[in-house]
TORKOL-4160 file (C-alpha; in steps of 0.2 Angstrom, whole numbers, padded with zeros to 4 digits, m for minus):
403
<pt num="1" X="0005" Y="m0307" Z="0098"/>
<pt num="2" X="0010" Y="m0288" Z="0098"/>
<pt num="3" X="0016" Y="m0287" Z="0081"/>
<pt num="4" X="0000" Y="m0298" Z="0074"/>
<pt num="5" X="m0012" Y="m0284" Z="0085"/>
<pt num="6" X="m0002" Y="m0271" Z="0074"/>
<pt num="7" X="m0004" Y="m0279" Z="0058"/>
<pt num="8" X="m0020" Y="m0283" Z="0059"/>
<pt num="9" X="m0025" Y="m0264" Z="0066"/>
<pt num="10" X="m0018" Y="m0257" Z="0050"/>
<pt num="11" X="m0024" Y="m0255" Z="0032"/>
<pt num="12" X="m0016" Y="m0256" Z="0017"/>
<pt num="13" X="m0022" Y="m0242" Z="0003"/>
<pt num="14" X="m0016" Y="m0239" Z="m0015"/>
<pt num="15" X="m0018" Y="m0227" Z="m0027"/>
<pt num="16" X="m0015" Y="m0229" Z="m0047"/>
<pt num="17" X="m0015" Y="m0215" Z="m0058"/>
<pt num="18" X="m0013" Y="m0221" Z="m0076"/>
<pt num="19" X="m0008" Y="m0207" Z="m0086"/>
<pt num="20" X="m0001" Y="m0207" Z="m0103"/>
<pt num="21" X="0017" Y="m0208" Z="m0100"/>
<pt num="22" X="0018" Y="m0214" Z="m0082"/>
<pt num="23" X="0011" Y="m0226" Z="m0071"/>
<pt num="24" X="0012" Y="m0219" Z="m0052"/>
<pt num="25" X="0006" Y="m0230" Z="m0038"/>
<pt num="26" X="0008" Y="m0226" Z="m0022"/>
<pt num="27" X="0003" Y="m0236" Z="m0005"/>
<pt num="28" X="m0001" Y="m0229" Z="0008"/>
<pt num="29" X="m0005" Y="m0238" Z="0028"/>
<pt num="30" X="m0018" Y="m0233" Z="0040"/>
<pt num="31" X="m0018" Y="m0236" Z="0058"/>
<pt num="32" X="m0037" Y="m0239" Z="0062"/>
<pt num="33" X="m0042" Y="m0226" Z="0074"/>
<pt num="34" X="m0031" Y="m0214" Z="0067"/>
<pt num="35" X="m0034" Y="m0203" Z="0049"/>
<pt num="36" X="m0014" Y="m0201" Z="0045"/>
<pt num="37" X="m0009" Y="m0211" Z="0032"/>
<pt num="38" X="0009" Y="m0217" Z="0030"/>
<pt num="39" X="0017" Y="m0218" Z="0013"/>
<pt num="40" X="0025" Y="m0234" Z="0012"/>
<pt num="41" X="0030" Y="m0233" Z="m0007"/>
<pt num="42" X="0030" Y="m0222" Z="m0020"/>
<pt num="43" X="0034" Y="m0232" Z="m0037"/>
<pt num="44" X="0035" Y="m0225" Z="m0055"/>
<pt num="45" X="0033" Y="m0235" Z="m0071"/>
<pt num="46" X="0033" Y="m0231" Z="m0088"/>
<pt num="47" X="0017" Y="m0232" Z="m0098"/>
<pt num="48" X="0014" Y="m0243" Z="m0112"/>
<pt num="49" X="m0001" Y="m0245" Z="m0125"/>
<pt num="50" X="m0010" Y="m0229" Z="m0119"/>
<pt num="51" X="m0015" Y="m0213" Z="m0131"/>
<pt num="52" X="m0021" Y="m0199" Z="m0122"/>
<pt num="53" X="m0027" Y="m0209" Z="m0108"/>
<pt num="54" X="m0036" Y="m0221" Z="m0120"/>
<pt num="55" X="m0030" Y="m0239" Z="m0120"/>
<pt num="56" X="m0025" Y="m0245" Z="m0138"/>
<pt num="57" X="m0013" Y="m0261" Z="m0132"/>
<pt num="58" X="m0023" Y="m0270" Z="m0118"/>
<pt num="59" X="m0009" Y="m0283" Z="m0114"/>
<pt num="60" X="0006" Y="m0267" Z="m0113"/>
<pt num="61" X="m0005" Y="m0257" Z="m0101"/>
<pt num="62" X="m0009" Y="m0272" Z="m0089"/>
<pt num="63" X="0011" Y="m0277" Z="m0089"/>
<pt num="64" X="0017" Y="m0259" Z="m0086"/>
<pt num="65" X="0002" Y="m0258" Z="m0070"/>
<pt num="66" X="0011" Y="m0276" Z="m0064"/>
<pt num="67" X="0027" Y="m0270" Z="m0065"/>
<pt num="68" X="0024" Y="m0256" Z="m0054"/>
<pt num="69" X="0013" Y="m0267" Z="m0043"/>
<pt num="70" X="0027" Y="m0279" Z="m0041"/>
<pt num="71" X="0040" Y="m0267" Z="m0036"/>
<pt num="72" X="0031" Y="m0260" Z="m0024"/>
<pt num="73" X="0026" Y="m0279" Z="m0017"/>
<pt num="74" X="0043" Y="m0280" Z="m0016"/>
<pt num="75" X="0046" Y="m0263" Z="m0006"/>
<pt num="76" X="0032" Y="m0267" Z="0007"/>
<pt num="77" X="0035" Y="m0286" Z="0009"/>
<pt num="78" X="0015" Y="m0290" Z="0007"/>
<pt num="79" X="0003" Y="m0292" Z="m0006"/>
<pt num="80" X="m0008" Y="m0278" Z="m0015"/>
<pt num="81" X="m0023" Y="m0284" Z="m0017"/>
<pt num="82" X="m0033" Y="m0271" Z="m0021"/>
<pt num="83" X="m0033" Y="m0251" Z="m0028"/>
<pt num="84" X="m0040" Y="m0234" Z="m0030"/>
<pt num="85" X="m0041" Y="m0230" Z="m0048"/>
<pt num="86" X="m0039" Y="m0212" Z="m0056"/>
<pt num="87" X="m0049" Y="m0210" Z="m0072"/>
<pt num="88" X="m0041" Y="m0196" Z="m0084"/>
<pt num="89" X="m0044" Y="m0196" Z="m0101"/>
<pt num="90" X="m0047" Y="m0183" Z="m0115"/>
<pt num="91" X="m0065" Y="m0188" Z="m0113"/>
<pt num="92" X="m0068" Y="m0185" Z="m0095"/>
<pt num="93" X="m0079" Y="m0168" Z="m0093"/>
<pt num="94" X="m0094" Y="m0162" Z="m0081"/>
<pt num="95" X="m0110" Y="m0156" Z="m0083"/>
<pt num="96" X="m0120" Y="m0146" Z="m0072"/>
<pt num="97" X="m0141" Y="m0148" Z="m0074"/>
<pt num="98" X="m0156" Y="m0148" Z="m0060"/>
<pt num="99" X="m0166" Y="m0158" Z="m0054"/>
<pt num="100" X="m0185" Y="m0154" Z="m0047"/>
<pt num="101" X="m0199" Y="m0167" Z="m0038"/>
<pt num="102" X="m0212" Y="m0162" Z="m0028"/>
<pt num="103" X="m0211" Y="m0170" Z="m0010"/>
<pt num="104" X="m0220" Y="m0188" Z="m0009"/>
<pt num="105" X="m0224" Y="m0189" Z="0008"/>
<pt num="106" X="m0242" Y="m0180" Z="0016"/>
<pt num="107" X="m0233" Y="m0170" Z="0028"/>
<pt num="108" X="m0221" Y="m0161" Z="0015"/>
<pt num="109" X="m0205" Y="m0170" Z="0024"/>
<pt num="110" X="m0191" Y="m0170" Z="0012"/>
<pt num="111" X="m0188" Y="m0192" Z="0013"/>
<pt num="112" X="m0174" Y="m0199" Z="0006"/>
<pt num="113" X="m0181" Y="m0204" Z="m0009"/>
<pt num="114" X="m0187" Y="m0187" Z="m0014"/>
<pt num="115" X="m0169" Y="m0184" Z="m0014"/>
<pt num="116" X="m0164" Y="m0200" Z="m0027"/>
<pt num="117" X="m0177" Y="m0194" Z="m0036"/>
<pt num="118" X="m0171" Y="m0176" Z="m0037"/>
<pt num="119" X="m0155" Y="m0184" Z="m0042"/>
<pt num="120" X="m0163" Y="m0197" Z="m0056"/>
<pt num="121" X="m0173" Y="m0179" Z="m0063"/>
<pt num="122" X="m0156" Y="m0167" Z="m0065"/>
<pt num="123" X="m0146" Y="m0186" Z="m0072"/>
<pt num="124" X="m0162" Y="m0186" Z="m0085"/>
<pt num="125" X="m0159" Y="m0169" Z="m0091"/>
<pt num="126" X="m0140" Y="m0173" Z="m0097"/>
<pt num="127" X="m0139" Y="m0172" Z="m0113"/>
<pt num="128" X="m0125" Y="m0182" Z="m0124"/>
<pt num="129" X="m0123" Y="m0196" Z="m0113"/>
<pt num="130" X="m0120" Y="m0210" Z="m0127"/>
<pt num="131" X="m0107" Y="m0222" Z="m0123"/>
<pt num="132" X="m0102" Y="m0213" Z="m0108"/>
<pt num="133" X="m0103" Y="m0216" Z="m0090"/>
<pt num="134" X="m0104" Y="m0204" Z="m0077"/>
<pt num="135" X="m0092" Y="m0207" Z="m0063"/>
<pt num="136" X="m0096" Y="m0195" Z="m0048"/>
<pt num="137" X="m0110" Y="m0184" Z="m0044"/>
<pt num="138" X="m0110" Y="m0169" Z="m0034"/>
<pt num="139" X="m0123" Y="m0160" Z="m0027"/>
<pt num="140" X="m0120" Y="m0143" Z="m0025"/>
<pt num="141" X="m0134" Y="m0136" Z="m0021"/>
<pt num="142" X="m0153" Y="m0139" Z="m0013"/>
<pt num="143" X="m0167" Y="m0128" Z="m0012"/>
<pt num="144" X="m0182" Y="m0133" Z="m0003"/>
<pt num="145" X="m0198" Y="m0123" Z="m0008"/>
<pt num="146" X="m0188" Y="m0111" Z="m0018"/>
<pt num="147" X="m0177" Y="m0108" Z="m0003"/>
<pt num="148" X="m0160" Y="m0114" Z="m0003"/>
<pt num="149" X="m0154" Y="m0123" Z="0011"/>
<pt num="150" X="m0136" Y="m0127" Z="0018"/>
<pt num="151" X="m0132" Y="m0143" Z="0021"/>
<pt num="152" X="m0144" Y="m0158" Z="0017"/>
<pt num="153" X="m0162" Y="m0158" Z="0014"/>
<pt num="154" X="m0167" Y="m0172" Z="0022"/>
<pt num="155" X="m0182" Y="m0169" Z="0035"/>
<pt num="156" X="m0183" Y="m0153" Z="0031"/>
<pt num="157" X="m0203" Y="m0147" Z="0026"/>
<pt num="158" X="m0207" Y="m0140" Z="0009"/>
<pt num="159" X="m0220" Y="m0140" Z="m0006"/>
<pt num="160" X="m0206" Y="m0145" Z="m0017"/>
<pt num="161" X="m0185" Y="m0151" Z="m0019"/>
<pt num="162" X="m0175" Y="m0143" Z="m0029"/>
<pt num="163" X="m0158" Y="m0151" Z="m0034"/>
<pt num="164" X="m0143" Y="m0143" Z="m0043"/>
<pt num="165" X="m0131" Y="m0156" Z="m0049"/>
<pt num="166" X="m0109" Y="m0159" Z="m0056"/>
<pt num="167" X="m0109" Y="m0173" Z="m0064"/>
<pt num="168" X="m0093" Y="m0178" Z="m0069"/>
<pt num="169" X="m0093" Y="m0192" Z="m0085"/>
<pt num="170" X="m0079" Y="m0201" Z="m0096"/>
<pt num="171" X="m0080" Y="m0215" Z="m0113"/>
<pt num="172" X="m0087" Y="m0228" Z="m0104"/>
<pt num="173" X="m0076" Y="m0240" Z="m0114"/>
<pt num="174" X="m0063" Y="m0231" Z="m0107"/>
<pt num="175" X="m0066" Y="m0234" Z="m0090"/>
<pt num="176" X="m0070" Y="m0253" Z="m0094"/>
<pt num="177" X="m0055" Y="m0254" Z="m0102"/>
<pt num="178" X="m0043" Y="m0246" Z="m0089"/>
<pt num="179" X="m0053" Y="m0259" Z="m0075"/>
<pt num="180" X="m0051" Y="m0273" Z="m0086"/>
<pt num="181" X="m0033" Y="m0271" Z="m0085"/>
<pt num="182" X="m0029" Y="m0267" Z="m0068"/>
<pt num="183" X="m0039" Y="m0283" Z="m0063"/>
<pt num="184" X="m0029" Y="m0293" Z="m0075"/>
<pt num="185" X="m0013" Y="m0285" Z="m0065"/>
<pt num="186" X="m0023" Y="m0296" Z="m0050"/>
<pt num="187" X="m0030" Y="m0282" Z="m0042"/>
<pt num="188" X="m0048" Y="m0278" Z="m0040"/>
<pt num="189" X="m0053" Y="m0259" Z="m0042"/>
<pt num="190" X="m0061" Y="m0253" Z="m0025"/>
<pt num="191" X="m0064" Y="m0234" Z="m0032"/>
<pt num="192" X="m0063" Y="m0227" Z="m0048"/>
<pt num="193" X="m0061" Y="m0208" Z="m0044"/>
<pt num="194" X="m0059" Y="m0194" Z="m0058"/>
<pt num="195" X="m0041" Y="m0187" Z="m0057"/>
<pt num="196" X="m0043" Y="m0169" Z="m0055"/>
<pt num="197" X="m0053" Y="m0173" Z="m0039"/>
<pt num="198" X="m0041" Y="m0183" Z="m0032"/>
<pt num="199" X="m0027" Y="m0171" Z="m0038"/>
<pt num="200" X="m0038" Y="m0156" Z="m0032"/>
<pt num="201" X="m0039" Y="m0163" Z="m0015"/>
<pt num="202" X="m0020" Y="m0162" Z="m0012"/>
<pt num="203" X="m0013" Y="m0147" Z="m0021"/>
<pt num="204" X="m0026" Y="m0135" Z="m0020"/>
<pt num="205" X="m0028" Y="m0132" Z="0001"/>
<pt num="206" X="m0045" Y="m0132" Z="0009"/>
<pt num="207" X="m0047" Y="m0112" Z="0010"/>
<pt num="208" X="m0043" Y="m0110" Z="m0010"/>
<pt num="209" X="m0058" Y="m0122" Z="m0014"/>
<pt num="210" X="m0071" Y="m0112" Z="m0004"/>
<pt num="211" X="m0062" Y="m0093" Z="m0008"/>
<pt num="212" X="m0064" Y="m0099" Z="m0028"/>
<pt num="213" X="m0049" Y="m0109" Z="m0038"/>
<pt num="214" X="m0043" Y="m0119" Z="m0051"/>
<pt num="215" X="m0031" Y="m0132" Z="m0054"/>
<pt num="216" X="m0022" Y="m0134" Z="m0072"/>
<pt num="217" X="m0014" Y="m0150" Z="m0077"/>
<pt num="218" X="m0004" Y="m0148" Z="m0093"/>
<pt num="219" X="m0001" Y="m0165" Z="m0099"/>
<pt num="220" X="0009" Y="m0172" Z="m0114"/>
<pt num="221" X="m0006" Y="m0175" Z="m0122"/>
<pt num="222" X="m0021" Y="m0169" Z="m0112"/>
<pt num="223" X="m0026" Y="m0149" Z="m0101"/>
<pt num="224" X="m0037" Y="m0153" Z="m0090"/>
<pt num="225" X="m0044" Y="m0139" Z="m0078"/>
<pt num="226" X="m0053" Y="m0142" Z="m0062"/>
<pt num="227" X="m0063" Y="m0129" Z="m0055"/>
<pt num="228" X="m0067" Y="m0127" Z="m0035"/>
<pt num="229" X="m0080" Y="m0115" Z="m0025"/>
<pt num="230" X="m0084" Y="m0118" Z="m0007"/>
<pt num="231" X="m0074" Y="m0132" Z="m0005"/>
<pt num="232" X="m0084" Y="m0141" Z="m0020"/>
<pt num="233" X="m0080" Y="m0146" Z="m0039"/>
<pt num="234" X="m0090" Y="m0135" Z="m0048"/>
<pt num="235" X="m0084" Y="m0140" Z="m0067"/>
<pt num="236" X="m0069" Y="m0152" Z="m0074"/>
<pt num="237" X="m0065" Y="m0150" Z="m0094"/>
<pt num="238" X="m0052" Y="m0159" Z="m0104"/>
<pt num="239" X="m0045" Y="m0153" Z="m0120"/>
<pt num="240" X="m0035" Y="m0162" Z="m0132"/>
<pt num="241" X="m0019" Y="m0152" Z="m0133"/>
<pt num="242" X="m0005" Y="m0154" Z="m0122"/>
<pt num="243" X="0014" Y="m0150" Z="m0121"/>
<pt num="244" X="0018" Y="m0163" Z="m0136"/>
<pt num="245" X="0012" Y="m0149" Z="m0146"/>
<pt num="246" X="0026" Y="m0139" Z="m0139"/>
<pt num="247" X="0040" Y="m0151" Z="m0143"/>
<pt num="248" X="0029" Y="m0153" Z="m0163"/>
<pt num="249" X="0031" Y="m0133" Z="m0163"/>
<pt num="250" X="0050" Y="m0132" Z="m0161"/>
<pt num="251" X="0053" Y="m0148" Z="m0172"/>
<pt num="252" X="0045" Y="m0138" Z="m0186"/>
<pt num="253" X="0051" Y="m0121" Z="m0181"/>
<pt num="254" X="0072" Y="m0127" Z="m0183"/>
<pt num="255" X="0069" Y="m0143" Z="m0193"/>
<pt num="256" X="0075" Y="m0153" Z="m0180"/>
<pt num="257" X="0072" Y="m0170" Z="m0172"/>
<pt num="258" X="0059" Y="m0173" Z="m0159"/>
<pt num="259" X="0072" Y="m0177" Z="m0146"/>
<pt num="260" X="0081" Y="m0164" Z="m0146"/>
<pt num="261" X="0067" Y="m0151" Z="m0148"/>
<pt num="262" X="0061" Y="m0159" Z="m0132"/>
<pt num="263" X="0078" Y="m0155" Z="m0125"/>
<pt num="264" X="0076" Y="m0135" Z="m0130"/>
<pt num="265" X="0058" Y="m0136" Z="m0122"/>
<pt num="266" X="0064" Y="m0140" Z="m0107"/>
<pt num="267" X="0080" Y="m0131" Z="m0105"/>
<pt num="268" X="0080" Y="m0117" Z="m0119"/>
<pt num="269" X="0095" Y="m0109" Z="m0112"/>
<pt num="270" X="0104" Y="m0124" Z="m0118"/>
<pt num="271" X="0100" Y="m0123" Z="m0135"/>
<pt num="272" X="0112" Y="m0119" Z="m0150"/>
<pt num="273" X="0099" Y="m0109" Z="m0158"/>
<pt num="274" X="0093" Y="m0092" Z="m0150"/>
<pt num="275" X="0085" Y="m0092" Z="m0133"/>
<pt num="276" X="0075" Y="m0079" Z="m0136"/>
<pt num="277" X="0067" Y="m0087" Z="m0151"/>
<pt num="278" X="0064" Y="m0105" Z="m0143"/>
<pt num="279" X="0054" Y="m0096" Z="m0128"/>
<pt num="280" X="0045" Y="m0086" Z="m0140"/>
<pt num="281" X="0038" Y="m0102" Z="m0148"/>
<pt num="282" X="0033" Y="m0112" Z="m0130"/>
<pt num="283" X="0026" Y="m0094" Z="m0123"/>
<pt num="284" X="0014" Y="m0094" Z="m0139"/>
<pt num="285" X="0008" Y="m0111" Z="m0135"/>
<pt num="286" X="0005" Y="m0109" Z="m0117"/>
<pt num="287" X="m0001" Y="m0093" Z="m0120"/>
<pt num="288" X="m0017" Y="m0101" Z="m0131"/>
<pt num="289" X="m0018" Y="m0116" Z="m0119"/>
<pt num="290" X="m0025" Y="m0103" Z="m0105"/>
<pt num="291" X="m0034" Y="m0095" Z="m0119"/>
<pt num="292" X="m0044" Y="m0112" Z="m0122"/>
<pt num="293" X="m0047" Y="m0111" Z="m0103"/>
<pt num="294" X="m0053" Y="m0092" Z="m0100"/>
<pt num="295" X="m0066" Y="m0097" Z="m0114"/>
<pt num="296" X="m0071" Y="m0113" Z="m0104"/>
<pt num="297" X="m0073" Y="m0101" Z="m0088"/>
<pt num="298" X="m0081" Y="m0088" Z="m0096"/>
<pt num="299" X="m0098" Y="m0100" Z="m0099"/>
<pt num="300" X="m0098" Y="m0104" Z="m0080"/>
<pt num="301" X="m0097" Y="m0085" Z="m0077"/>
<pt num="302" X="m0081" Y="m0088" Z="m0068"/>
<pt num="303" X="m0068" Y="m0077" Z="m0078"/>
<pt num="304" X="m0059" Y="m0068" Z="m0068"/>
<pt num="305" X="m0068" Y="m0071" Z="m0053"/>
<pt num="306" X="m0058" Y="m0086" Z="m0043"/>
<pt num="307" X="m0049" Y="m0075" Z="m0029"/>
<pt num="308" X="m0039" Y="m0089" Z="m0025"/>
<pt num="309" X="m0031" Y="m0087" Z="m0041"/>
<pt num="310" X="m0023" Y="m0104" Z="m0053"/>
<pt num="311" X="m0011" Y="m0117" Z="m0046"/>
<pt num="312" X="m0003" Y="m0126" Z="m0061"/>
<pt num="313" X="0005" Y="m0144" Z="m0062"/>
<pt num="314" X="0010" Y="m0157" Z="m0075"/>
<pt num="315" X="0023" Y="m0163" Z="m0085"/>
<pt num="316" X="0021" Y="m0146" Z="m0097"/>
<pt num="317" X="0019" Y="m0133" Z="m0080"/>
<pt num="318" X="0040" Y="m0130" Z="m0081"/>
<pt num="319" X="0042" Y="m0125" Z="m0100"/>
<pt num="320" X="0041" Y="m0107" Z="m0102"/>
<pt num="321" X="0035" Y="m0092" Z="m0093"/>
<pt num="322" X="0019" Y="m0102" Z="m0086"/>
<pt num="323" X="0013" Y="m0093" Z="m0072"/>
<pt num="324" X="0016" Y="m0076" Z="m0081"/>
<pt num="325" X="0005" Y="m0080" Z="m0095"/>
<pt num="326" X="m0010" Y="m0088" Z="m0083"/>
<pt num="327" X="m0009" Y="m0071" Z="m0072"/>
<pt num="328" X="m0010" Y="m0059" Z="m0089"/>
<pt num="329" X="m0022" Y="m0070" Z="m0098"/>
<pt num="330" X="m0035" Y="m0076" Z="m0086"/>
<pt num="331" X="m0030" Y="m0062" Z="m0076"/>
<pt num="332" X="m0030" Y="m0072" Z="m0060"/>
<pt num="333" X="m0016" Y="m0073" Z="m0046"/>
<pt num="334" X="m0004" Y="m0091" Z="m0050"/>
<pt num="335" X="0007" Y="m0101" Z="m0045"/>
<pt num="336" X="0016" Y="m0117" Z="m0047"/>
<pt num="337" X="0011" Y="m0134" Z="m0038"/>
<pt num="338" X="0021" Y="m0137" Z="m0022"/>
<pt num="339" X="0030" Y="m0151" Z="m0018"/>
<pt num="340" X="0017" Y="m0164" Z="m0005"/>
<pt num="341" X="0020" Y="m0164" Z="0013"/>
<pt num="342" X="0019" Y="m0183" Z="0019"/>
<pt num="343" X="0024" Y="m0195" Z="0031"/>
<pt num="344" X="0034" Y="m0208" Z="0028"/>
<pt num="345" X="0041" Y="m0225" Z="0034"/>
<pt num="346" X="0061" Y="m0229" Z="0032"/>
<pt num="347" X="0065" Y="m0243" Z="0042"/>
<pt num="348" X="0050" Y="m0245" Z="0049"/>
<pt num="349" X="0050" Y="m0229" Z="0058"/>
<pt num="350" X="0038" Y="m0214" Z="0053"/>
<pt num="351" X="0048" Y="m0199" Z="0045"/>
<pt num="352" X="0045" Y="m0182" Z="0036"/>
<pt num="353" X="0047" Y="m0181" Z="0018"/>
<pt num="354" X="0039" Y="m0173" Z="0002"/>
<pt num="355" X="0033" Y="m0179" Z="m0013"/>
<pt num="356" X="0034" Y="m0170" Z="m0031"/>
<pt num="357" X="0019" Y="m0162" Z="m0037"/>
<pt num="358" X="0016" Y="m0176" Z="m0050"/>
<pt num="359" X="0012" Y="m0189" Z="m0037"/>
<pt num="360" X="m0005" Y="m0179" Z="m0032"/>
<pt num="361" X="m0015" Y="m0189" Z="m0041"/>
<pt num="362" X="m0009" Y="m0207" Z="m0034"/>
<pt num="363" X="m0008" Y="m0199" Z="m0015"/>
<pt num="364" X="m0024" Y="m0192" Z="m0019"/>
<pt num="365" X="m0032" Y="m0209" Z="m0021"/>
<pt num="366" X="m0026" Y="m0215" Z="m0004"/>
<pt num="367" X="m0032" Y="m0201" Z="0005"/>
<pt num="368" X="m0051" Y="m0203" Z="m0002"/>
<pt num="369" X="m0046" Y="m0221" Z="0002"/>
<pt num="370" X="m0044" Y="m0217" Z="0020"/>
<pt num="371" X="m0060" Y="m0206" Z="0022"/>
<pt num="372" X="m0070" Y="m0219" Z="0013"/>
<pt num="373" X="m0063" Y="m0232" Z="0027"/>
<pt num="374" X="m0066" Y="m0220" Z="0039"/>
<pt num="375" X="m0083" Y="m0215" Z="0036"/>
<pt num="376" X="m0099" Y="m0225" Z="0045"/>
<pt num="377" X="m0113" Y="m0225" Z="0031"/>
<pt num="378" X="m0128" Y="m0224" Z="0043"/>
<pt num="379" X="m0145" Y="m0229" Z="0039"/>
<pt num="380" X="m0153" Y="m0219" Z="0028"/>
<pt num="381" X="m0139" Y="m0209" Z="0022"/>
<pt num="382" X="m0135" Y="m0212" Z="0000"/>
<pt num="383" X="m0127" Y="m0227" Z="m0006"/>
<pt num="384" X="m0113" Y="m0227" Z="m0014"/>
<pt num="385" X="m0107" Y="m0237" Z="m0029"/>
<pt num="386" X="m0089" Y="m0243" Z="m0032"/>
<pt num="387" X="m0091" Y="m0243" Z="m0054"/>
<pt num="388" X="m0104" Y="m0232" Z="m0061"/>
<pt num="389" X="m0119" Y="m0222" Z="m0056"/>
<pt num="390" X="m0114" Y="m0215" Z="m0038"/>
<pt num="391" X="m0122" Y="m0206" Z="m0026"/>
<pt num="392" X="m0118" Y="m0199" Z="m0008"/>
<pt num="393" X="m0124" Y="m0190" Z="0008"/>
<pt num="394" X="m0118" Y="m0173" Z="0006"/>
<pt num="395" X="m0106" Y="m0174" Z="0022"/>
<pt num="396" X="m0098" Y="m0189" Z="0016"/>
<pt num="397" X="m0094" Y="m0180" Z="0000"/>
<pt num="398" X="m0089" Y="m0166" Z="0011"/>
<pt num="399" X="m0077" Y="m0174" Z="0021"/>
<pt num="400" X="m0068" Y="m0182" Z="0005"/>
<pt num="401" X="m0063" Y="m0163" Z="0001"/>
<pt num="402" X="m0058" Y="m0160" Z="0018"/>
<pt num="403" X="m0036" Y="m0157" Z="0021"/>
């Protein structure tokens, strides 16, 4: 009776994150009653019949998300029934608009649907939203009668509400496409979560996102930045360059294959052709890949002005001098990803262990997982929508970002 009680106390999570060329998926448990989740398998696959995060072979992509799920059946000895999905794709972007409605009610109480509406208003003002879907919105700010307010509005008194508003939106045949195949791995999709945000939330610590900062994932195919103000998302940007471009570069540069230019990218010392030169060539590319992100800072008025500096992940973050090019170009203090505290279970008892940087986006997902759990939606409070158009009370979206 005692091990049924335990079993049925705890709650399997998983997160995917489908990237271009790997499949992470991570489960995690949670004890109900307790916020600590305990990785129970961490399993990598490669990825088939993606292209810079788009899907172009439907069947390869759902057999290389089975495989993984399998193996990690396998591990835990139960079914996975279900996932948290990481959306990251050359599409996915933000935009930032406000919204404005005068209070409905007589007494100039702020009700809850002054706040929808606040939210439809700044959602109308998007411009360029064809064929694409908006994943996550974020309030980030509320004034009530020109005055801004901490917090939440709601029943608060004022003429009028005042809304500003991330939205963070992707190809909506994308996202389809990507649910549509995790379903036909037989799992249905609980979440679908931009990446950065779920990557955000485990590499970049709590004080960083409120001093000012930024997370840079350079991909094989994709950059994406992600950038943070108190303890919010304040703009996410994709760009469609990545380290490939790299590995292209020294291909042409010695007129050799692609193999063994990815070779010299990765370990230039090894080389048979001068050091010096081979670094040259990857320092000139990352040096224009932080170019591409000052520009992208510089219309949010951000430029030089994150004091908690640039952390730097992906695949592309070990190929040359990295964190000297981000701290002379964006002028910013930076640093590599650290490796991820968790806690683990070997032989069914709870260890320390760490996890590379690369797993933050799949851990990521099963920590929103927990919170989302965890948290009581009260009357009254947002709704919140699994696919699609979501909304949420501002401390529900504040304890998503919490460590």
């Amino acid at each position: 009776m005692g091990g049924l009680y335990d079993f049925l106390k705890r709650k399997l999570i998983t997160g995917i994150d489908i990237g271009t060329t790997n499949i992470r998926l991570v489960v995690c448990e949670v004890a109900r009653g307790t916020g600590t989740p305990r990785v129970l398998a961490a399993i990598t696959q490669t990825a088939h019949g993606l292209k810079n995060g788009y899907v172009t072979n439907a069947e390869e992509v759902t057999q290389s998300i089975r495989r993984a799920k399998n193996e990690a059946e396998n591990n835990i000895g139960a079914r996975i029934r279900s996932a948290h999905v990481a959306i990251g794709t050359l599409t996915l972007s933000s935009t930032v608009t406000i919204g404005t409605v005068a209070t409905s009610r007589a007494d100039s109480e702020i009700a809850e649907g002054d706040i929808i509406r606040a939210h439809q208003d700044a959602e109308n003002k998007i411009e360029g939203l064809a064929n694409m879907r908006i994943i996550q919105q974020i309030p980030l700010e509320y004034k009530v009668g020109g005055v801004t307010v901490l917090g939440h509005p709601l029943g608060m008194k004022g003429a009028g509400l005042e809304t500003k508003v991330l939205f963070i939106h992707a190809l909506e045949q994308h996202i389809e496409d990507i649910i549509k195949a995790v379903e036909a791995a037989n799992m249905s999709v609980d979440d679908v979560v931009p990446a950065p945000l779920a990557a955000g939330m485990i590499l970049l610590t709590e004080r960083k996102r409120s001093a000012g900062s930024m997370l840079v994932d350079i991909g094989a195919e994709t950059l994406t930045m992600s950038v943070y103000e108190n303890n919010l998302p304040i703009m996410v940007h994709t760009f469609n360059v990545g380290s490939h471009e790299i590995t292209n570069t020294i291909a042409l540069a010695f007129k050799i294959p692609l193999e063994e230019s990815e070779k010299m990218k990765k370990e230039p010392r090894r080389s048979l052709y001068p050091q010096e030169n081979v670094i040259e060539i990857i320092d000139a590319k990352i040096s224009d890949f932080f170019r591409l992100i000052d520009k992208q800072l510089k219309k949010i008025n951000r430029s030089r002005l994150l004091p908690a500096g640039v952390v730097i992940n992906g695949g592309g973050s070990r190929a040359g001098n990295v964190t000297t090019l981000a701290r002379e170009i964006l002028a910013l203090p930076a640093e590599m990803a650290e490796p991820i505290a968790i806690t683990a279970v070997d032989d069914g008892k709870s260890i320390k262990a760490e996890l590379e940087p690369s797993w933050a986006i799949a851990y990521g997902l099963c920590i929103i997982g927990r919170e989302s759990t965890a948290t009581t939606h009260v009357s009254g409070s947002l709704t919140r929508r699994i696919i699609g158009f979501i909304q949420q009370n501002a401390r529900n979206l504040f304890r998503q970002f919490l460590p």
